[in-house]
C-alpha positions as CSV (number, residue, x, y, z in Angstrom):
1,X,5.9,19.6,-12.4
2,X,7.3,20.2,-8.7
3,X,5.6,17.3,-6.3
4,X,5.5,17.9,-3.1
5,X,8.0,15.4,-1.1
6,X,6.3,12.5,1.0
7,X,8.2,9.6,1.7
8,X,7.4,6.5,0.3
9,X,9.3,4.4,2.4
10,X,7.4,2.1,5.1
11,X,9.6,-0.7,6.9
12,X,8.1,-3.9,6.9
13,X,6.4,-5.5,9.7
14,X,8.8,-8.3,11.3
15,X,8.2,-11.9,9.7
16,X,6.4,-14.2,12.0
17,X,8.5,-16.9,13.4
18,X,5.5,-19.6,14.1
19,X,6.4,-22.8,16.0
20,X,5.7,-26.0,13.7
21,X,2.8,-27.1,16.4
22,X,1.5,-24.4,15.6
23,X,1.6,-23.8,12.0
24,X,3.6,-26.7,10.6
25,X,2.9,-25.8,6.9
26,X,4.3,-22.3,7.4
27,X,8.1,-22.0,5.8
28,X,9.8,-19.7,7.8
29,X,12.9,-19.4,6.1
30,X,11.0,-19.1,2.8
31,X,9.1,-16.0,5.1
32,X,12.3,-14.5,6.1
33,X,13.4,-14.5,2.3
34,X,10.6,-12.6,0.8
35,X,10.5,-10.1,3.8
36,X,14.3,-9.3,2.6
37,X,13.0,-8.5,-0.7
38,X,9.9,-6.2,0.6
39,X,12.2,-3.7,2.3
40,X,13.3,-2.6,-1.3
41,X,10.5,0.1,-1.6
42,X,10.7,2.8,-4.5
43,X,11.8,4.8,-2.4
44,X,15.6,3.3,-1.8
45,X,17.2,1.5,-4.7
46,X,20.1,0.0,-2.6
47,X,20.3,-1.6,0.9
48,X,23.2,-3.3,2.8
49,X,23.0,-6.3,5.1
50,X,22.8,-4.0,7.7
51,X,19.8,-2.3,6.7
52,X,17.9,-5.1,5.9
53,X,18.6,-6.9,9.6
54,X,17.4,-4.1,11.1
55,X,14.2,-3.3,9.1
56,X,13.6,-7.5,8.9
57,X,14.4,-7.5,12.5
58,X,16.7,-10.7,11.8
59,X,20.4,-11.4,13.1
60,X,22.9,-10.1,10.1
61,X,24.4,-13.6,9.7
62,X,21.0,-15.0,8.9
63,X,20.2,-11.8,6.8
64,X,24.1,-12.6,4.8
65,X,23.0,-16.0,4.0
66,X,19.6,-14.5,2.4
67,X,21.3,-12.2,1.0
68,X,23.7,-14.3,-1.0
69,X,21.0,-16.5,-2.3
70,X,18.7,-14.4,-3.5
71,X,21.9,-13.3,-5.4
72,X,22.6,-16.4,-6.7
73,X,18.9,-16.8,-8.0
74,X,18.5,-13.3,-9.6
75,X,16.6,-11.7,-7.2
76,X,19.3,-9.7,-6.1
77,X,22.3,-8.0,-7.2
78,X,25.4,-6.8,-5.0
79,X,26.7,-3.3,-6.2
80,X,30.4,-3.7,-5.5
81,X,31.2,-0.1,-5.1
82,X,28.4,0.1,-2.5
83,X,29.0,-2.8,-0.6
84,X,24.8,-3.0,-0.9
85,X,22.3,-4.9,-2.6
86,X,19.7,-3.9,-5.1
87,X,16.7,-5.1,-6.6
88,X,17.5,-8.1,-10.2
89,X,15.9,-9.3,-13.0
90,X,13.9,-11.7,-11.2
91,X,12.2,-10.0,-8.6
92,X,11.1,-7.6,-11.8
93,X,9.7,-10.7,-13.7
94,X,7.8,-11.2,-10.9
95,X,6.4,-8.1,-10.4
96,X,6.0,-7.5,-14.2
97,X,3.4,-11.4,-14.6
98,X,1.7,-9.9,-11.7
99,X,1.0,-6.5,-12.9
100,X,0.3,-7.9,-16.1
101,X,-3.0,-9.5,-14.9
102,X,-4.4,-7.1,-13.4
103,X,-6.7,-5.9,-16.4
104,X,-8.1,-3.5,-13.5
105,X,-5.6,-1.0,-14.0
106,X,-6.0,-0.8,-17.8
107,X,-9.8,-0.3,-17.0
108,X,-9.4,2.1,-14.3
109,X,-6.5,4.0,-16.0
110,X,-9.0,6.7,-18.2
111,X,-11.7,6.9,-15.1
112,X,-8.7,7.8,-12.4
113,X,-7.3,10.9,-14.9
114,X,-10.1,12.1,-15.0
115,X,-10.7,12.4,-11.7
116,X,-7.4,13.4,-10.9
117,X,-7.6,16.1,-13.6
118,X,-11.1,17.2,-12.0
119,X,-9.7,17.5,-8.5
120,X,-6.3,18.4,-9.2
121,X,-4.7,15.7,-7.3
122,X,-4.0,12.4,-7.0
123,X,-5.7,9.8,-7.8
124,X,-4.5,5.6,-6.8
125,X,-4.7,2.4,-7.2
126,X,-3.8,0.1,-4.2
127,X,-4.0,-3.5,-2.6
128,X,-2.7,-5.0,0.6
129,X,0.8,-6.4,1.6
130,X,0.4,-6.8,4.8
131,X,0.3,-3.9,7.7
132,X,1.0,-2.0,4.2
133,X,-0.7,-0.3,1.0
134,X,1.3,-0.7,-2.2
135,X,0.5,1.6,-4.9
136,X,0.0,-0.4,-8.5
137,X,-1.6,2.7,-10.2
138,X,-1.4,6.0,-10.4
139,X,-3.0,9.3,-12.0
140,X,-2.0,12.8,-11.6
141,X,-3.5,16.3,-12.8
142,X,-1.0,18.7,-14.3
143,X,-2.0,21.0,-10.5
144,X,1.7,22.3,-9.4
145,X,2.0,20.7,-6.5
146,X,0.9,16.8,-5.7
147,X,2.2,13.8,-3.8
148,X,5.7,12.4,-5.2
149,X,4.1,8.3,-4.6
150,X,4.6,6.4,-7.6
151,X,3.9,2.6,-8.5
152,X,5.1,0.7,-5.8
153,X,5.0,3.0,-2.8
154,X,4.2,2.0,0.5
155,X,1.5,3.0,2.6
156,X,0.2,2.2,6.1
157,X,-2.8,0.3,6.3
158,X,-4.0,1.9,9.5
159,X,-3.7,5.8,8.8
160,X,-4.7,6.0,5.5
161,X,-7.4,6.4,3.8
162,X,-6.6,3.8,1.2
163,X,-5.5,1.8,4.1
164,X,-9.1,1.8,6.0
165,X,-11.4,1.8,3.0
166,X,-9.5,-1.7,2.4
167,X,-9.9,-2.8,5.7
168,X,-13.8,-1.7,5.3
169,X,-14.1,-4.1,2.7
170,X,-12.7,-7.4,4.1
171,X,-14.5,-10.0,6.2
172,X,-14.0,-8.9,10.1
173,X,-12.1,-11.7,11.2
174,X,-9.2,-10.3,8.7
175,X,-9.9,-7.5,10.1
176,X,-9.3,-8.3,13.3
177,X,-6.0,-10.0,12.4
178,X,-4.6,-6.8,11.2
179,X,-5.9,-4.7,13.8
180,X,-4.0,-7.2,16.2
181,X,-0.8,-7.0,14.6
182,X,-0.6,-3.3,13.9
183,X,-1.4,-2.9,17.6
184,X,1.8,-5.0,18.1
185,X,4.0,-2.5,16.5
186,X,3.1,0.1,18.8
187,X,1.2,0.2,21.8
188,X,1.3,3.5,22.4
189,X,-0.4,5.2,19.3
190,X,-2.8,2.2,19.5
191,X,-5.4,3.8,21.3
192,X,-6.1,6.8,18.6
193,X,-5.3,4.3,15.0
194,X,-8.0,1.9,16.8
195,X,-10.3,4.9,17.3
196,X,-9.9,6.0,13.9
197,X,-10.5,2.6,12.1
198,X,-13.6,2.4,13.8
199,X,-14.2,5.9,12.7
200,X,-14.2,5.1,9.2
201,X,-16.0,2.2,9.4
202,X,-19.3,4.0,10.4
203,X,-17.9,6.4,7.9
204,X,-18.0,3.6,5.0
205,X,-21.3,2.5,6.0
206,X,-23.0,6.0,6.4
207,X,-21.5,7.4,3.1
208,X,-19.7,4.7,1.0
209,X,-16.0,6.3,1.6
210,X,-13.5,6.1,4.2
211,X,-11.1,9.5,5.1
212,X,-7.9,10.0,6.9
213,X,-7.7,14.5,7.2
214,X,-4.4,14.6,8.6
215,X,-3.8,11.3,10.5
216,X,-1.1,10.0,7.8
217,X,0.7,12.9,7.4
218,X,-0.2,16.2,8.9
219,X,-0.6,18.0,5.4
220,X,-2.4,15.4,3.7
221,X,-5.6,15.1,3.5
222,X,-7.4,12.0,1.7
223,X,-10.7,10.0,1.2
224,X,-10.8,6.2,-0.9
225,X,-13.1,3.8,-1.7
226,X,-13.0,-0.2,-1.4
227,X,-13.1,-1.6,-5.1
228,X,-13.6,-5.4,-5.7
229,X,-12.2,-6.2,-8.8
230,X,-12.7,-9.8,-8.7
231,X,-11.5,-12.5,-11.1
232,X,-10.0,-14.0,-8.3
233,X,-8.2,-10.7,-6.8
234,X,-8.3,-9.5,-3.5
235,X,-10.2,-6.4,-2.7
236,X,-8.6,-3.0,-3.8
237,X,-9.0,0.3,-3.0
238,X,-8.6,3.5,-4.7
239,X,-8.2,6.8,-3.3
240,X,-7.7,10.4,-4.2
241,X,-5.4,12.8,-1.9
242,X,-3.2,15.8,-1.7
243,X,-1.5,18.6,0.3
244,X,-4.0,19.9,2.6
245,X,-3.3,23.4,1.6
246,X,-4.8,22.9,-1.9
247,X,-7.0,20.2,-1.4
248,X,-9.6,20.8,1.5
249,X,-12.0,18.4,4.0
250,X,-15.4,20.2,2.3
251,X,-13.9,19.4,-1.2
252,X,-13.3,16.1,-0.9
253,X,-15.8,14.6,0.9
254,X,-18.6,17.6,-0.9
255,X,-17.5,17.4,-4.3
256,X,-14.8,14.6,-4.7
257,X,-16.4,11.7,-3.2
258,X,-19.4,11.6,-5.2
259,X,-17.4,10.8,-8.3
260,X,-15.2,8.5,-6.5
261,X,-17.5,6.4,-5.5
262,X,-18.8,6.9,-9.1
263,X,-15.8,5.7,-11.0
264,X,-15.5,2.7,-8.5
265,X,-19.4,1.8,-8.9
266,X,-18.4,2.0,-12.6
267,X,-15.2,0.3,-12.5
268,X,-16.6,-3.1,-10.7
269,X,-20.1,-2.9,-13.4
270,X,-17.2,-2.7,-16.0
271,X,-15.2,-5.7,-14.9
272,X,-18.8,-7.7,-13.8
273,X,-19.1,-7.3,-10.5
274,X,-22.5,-5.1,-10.4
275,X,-25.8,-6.2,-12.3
């Protein structure tokens, strides 16, 4: 199957450095550490020190020392030939508990392929890391052409469709928070991802999805739903979306979203969410 190339590669926000009067419980070296691991998305397997100081925005002394201890614990490995870093065993074993409890996925798994197969797309399964989206499941149809993100993609939590049915769901002081911070990032393009946020949340409210036609990527268009899984999880969101060409506005939101909000509805009475 030929998938149609996106990017799946979102740098990381910068790690807060907060003043101990202001937050003294936050660790900021601890911060720093796991920000150096989040710039390994699926997307790039290796990164140099280099790399990571500029996507961390860190000093590349300070991102050498990470570097080298997260080497020494497993989390990273140092590819001689490349004079870079990839991903170890540790981080995996991480990643691996994690998945492992999220029953969701094993629920949703049948209700998402079907879908998918209906609207011959793609069909997701995604929750927050910060200003970001990551991808923990995924169903395709057998269509020729769909969107090459896999488990652990990243996507932005302001432009997508994924990203603003999530922020739909949340309480609006968390909200807020990330509103403020992806403002932060740019100031510019502010003034229209503020605009459409607030779009979709009338959206969410008048017709129980959220869309983004266009406003990720030029040629994608996409719709999603807030999920709440709950067992102690944070709120999810899954979402359906393709290449604009084969996959249009009036089909989505006239045919698509009915059943999306249908598996979701069915998805939250399975895990005991709904009476």
């Amino acid at each position: 199957m030929a998938n149609a190339k996106k990017s799946s590669v979102i740098v990381p926000p910068p790690v807060p450095t907060l003043p101990a009067k202001e937050d003294r419980h936050f660790v900021t070296a601890l911060a720093r550490g796991l920000s150096v691991l989040s710039c390994f998305s699926s997307g790039e397997k290796m990164l140099g020190n280099q790399d990571i100081a500029k996507r961390c925005r860190l000093p590349k002394s300070t991102v050498s020392r990470l570097t080298y201890t997260l080497t020494k614990l497993g989390y990273l490995v140092f590819v001689e030939e490349t004079g870079k870093y990839r991903l170890g065993t540790s981080t995996l074993a991480l990643g691996s508990a994690m998945l492992a409890r999220l029953d969701v996925r094993d629920l949703a798994r049948p209700l998402m392929q079907e879908l998918a197969d209906f609207s011959k797309a793609m069909v997701s399964l995604g929750s927050r890391d910060r200003l970001s989206m990551i991808y923990v499941g995924n169903a395709r149809s057998s269509a020729a052409l769909t969107l090459s993100l896999d488990i652990g993609s990243r996507i932005p939590i302001a432009t997508t469709a994924m990203g603003r049915a999530y922020l739909a769901m949340v309480p609006e002081r968390e909200r807020e928070d990330v509103m403020e911070r992806v403002r932060e990032l740019d100031e510019v393009a502010w003034p229209a991802i503020r605009d459409g946020i607030e779009r979709s949340l009338t959206e969410y409210r008048q017709t129980g999805c959220v869309s983004s036609f266009g406003e990720w990527q030029s040629d994608v268009n996409a719709i999603a739903v807030p999920l709440r899984p709950g067992g102690g999880l944070p709120p999810m969101a899954i979402n359906c979306g393709g290449p604009s060409f084969t996959l249009s506005r009036e089909f989505l939101l006239g045919e698509v979203r009915p059943q999306l909000i249908g598996l979701v509805r069915q998805l939250e009475a399975s895990l005991g969410m709904r009476g």
